[in-house]
N, C-alpha and C positions, 0 to 999 in steps of 0.2 A: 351705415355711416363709413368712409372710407379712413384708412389709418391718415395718419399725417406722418411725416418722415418722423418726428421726434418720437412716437410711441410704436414704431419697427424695432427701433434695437431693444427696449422696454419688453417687446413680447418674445423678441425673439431670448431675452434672458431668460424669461418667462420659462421658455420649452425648453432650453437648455435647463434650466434647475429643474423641469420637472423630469427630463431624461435622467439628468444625474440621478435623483433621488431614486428613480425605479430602476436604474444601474446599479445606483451602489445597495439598496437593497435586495435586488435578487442575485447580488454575489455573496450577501450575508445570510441569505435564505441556506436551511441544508435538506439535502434529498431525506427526506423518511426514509428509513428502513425497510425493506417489503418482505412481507411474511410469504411465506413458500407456500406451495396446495399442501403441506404435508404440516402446516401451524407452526413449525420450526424459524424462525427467525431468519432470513438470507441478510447476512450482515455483508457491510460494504467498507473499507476501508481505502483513501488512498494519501500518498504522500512521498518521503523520502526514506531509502534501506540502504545500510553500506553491512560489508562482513568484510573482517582483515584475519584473514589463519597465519598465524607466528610458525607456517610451515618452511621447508627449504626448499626451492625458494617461497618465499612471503607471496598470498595473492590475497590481492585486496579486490572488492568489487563492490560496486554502487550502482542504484538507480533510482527512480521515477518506479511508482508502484502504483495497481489496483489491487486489493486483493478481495473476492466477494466469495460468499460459500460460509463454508464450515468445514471442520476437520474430518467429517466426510466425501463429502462434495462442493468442491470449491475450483477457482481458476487465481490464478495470481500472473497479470502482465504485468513485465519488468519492461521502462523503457531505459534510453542513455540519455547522457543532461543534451545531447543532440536532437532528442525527439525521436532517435530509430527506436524501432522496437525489435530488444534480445530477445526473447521470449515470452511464449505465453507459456504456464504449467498448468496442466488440467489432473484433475482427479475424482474418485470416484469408487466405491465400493468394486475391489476386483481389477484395477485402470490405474495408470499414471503414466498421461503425457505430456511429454516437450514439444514445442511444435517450434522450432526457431525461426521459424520466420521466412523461409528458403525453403519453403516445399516439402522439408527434412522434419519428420513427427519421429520422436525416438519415444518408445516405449518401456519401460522398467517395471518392476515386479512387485515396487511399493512406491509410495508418495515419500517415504525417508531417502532411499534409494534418487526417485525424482530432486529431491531437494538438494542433496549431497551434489549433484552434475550440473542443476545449474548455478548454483550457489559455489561452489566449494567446499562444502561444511555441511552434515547435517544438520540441521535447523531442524530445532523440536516444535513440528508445525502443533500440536495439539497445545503444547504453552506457547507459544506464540497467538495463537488465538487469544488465550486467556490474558495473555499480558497485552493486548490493544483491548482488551475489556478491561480494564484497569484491576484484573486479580493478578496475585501474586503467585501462579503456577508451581511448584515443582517441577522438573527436568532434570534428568541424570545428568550430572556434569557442570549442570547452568545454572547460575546464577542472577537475575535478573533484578534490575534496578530500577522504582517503580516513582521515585521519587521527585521525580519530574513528569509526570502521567498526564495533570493537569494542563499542563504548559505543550500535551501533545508530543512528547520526547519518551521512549525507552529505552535502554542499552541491559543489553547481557551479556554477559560472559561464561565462555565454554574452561575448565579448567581441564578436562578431563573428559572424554578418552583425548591423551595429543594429537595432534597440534594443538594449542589454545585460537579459541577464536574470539572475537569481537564481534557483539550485532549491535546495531544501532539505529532507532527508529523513529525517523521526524513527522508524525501525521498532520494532514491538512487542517487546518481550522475553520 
C-alpha cells in the first residue's frame, strides 16, 4: 500500500523518536569494567582534573582525562579543553613513561617521579585510585574530600611537603 503525503511526516517522526530513543540511550549505557587475564579489576575512569601548587610562581594545570589500570599498571591520557592531547603517562612495574605527544617518551625511575613532571605536584597515585573508588585513602600530606563522591566530584588538598597544592576531580557520569 503506498504512503499518502499526510502519513510521511507521521513516519518519519516515527524514526526520528525511535533514533532519539536508541541515542539517548546508549549515551546513558556505561562501559562495564573489564577484568584483566590476571582477575584483577582494569578499572576505567574518565572526566575532568585541575592541580593549582601555591608555588612561586603559582602553576595551575587542567585537563580532559582517561585514566585506566591500577597503581601498578596503568596509563592516564591528559587531554586540553582544545582536544590536543599533553600526554599520555604509562606505568608499570620497573617503568614510568611520558610520552608527550611529539615523538618525545621521557622516562623516570618511579610513577611518583612520573607524576611530579607532568603534573607539577606529586599526586599520591595509590590514594588517588582509592579516592575515584569512593574510599577515603590516607596520603602523607593529603587530605581528601570525599563528600561530594556521589555527584562525581573530589578535591584534595596537599598541606605538606610545600608548596600546597589543590586537586580536583569532575568524573564523567
Amino acid at each position: 500500500m503506498p504512503l499518502t503525503l499526510s502519513m510521511r511526516p507521521a513516519r518519519r517522526a516515527l524514526v526520528f523518536a525511535g533514533f532519539f530513543t536508541a541515542f539517548f540511550l546508549a549515551g546513558c549505557a556505561q562501559t562495564p569494567r573489564a577484568t584483566a587475564q590476571d582477575g584483577l579489576k582494569n578499572e576505567f575512569w574518565t572526566g575532568r582534573i585541575s592541580l593549582q601548587v601555591q608555588s612561586e610562581p603559582a602553576q595551575s594545570f587542567s585537563a580532559s582525562f582517561e585514566l585506566r589500570g591500577g597503581v601498578e599498571r596503568g596509563e592516564l591520557s591528559l587531554v586540553s579543553p582544545l582536544g590536543n592531547v599533553l600526554g599520555v603517562l604509562r606505568w608499570a612495574p620497573g617503568e614510568a613513561l611520558l610520552d608527550s605527544g611529539n615523538g618525545k617518551v621521557q622516562r623516570f625511575a618511579s610513577v611518583d617521579e612520573l607524576m611530579a613532571q607532568a603534573t607539577g605536584a606529586a599526586v599520591p597515585l595509590g590514594a588517588l585510585f582509592a579516592w575515584l573508588r569512593g574510599d577515603n585513602a590516607a596520603a602523607s600530606g593529603w587530605s581528601a574530600d570525599l563528600s561530594r563522591y556521589q555527584d562525581g566530584r573530589i578535591s584534595a588538598k596537599r598541606s605538606q611537603p610545600a608548596p600546597q597544592a589543590d586537586l580536583r576531580v569532575v568524573l564523567d557520569q
